[in-house]
C-alpha positions as CSV (number, residue, x, y, z in Angstrom):
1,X,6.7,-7.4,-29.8
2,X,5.0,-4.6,-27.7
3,X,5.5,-4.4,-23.9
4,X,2.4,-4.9,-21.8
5,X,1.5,-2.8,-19.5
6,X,-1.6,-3.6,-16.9
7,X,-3.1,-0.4,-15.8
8,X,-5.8,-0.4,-13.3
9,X,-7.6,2.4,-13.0
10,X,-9.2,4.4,-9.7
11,X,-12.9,4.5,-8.7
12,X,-15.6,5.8,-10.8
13,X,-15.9,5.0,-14.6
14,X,-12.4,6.2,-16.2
15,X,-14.2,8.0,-19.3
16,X,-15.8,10.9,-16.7
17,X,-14.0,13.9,-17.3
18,X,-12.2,13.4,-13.8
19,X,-11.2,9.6,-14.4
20,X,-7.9,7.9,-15.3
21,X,-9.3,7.9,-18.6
22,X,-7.2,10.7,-20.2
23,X,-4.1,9.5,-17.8
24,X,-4.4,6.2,-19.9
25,X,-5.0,7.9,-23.1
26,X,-2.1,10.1,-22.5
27,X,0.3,6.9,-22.0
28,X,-0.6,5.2,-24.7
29,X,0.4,8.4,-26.9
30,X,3.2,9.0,-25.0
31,X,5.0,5.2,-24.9
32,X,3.4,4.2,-28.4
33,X,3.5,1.3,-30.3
34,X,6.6,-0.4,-28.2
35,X,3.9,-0.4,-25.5
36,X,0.5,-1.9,-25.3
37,X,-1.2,-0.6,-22.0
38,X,-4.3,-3.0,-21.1
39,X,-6.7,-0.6,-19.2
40,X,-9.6,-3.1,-18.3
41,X,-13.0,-1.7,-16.9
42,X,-13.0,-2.7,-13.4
43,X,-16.2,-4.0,-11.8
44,X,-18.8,-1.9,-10.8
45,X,-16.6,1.1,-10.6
46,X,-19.1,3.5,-8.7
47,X,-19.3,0.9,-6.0
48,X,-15.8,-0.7,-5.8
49,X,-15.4,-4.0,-3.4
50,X,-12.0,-5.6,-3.2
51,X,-13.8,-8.8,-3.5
52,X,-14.4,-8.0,-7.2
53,X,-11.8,-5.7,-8.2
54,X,-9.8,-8.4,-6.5
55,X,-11.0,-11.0,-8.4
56,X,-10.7,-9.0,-11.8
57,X,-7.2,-7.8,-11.3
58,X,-5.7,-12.0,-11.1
59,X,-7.5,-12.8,-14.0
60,X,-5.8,-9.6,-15.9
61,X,-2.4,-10.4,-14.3
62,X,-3.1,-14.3,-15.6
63,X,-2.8,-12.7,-19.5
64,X,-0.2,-10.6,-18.9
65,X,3.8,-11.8,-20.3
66,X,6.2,-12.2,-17.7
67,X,8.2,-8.9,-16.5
68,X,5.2,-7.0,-16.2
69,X,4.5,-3.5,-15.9
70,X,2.0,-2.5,-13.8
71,X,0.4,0.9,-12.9
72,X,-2.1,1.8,-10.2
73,X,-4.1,5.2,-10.2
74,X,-5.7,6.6,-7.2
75,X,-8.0,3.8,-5.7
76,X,-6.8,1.1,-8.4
77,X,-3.3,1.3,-7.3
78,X,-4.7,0.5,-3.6
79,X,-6.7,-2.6,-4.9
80,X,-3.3,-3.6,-6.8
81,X,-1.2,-3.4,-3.7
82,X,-3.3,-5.1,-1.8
83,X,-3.4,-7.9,-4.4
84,X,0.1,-8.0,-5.0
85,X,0.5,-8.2,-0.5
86,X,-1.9,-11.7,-0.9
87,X,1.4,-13.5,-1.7
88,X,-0.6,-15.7,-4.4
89,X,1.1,-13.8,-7.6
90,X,4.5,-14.7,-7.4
91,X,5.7,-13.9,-11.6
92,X,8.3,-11.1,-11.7
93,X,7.5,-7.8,-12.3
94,X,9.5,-5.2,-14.1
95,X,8.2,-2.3,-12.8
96,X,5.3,-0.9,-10.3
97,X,4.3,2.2,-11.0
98,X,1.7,3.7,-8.2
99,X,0.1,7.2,-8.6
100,X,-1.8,9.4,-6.2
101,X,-2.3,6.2,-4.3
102,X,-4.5,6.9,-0.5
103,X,-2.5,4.5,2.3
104,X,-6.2,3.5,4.1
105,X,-6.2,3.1,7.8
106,X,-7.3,0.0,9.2
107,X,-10.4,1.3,10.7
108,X,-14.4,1.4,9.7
109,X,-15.3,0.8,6.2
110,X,-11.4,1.8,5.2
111,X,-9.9,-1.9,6.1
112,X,-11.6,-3.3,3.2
113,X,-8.6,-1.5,1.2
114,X,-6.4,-1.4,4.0
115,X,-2.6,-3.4,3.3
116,X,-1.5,-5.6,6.1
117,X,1.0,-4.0,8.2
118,X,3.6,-6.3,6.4
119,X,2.8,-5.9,3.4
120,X,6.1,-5.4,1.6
121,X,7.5,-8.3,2.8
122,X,4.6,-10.1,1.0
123,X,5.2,-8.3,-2.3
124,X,6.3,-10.7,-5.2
125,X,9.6,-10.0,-6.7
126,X,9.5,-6.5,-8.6
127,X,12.9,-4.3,-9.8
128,X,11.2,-1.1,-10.0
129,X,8.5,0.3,-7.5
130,X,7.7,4.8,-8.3
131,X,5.2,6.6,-6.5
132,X,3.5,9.5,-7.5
133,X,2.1,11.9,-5.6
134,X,0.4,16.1,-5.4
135,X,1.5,18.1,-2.7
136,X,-1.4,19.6,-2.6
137,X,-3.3,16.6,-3.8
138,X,-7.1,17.7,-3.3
139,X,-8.9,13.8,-3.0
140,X,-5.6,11.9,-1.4
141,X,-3.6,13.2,1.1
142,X,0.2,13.7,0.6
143,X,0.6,11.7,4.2
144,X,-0.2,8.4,1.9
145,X,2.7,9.2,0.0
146,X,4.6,9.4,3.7
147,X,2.9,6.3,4.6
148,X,4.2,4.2,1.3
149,X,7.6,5.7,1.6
150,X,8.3,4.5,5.1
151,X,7.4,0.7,4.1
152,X,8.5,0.6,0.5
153,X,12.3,2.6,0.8
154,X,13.4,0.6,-2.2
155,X,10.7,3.0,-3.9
156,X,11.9,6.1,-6.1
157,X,9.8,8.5,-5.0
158,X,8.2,11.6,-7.3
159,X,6.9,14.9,-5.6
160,X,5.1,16.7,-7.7
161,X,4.0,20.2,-7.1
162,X,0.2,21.4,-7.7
163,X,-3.2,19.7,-6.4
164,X,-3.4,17.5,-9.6
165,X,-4.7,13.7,-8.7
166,X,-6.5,12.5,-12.1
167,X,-3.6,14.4,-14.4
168,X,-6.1,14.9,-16.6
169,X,-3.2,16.4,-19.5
170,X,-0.9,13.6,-18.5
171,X,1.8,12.9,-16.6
172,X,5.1,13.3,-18.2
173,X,7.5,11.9,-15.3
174,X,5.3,8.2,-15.6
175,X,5.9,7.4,-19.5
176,X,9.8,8.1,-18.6
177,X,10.0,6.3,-15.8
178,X,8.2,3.6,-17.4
179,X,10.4,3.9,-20.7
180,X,13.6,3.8,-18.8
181,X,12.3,1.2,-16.1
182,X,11.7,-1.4,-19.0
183,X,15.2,-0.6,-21.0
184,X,16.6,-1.8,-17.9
185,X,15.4,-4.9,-17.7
């Protein structure tokens, strides 16, 4: 039986040249058939709310196995985290897996994807958290990387060097983290 992974990709519709599209694509190649990564098309992508992207990431967790896998690209690892911080999913999870993630600050229109300051504290069980993250990132800054790393320390971290945030030809340092993760378990 395959592993599941849920993969929830950032704003925008994935399939644009410059959307987690050929991330996904690239996984699914790269882990093969001891992996089955779930990539659902989040609502209204162009326009995201947390209300709905909220509302579609629970049911996607409620058909997932227990011991998930689950990975967050750009804006779709924001809405994840700040799922996961409700406290209402409470099912183990193997491994969280958040790339090119922005840390939003509560102010304006940001604090609809803005964590609680205590958020980690409200995070269900998970064994593995990995963040990934440009130096020169050219849509997030690197300081949301900073920002993660001070309230998640538990969290291996992965500097990458370049400007790359969609990683369009893949990102080779994910599958293995995500292959060794899940032999661990």
């Amino acid at each position: 039986m395959s592993r599941q992974i849920l993969f929830i990709h950032g704003a925008g519709h994935k399939d644009q040249s410059l959307g987690s599209g050929k991330l996904i694509s690239y996984l699914q190649k790269q882990l093969g058939s001891d992996y089955e990564v779930l990539a659902p098309d989040m609502p209204d992508p162009e326009h995201p709310t947390y209300q709905t992207w909220g509302g579609q990431i629970e049911q996607e967790l409620g058909k997932l196995d227990t011991d998930a896998l689950l990975v967050g690209h750009s804006l779709g690892g924001s809405m994840l985290l700040k799922y996961l911080a409700q406290g209402t999913y409470q099912r183990p999870i193997a491994g969280l897996f958040l790339v090119a993630v922005p840390y939003w600050e509560k102010q304006g229109w940001q604090l609809e994807y803005a964590v609680p300051d205590d958020f980690a504290s409200r995070l269900p069980p998970i064994r593995h958290i990995f963040l990934y993250h440009s130096r020169s990132d050219e849509n997030v800054p690197f300081s949301s990387l900073r920002r993660y790393q001070e309230k998640l320390p538990q969290a291996t971290i992965r500097v990458l060097d370049g400007k790359e945030h969609s990683f369009t030809e893949g990102l080779p340092l994910l599958a293995q983290d995500i292959k060794q993760s899940s032999s661990r378990v």
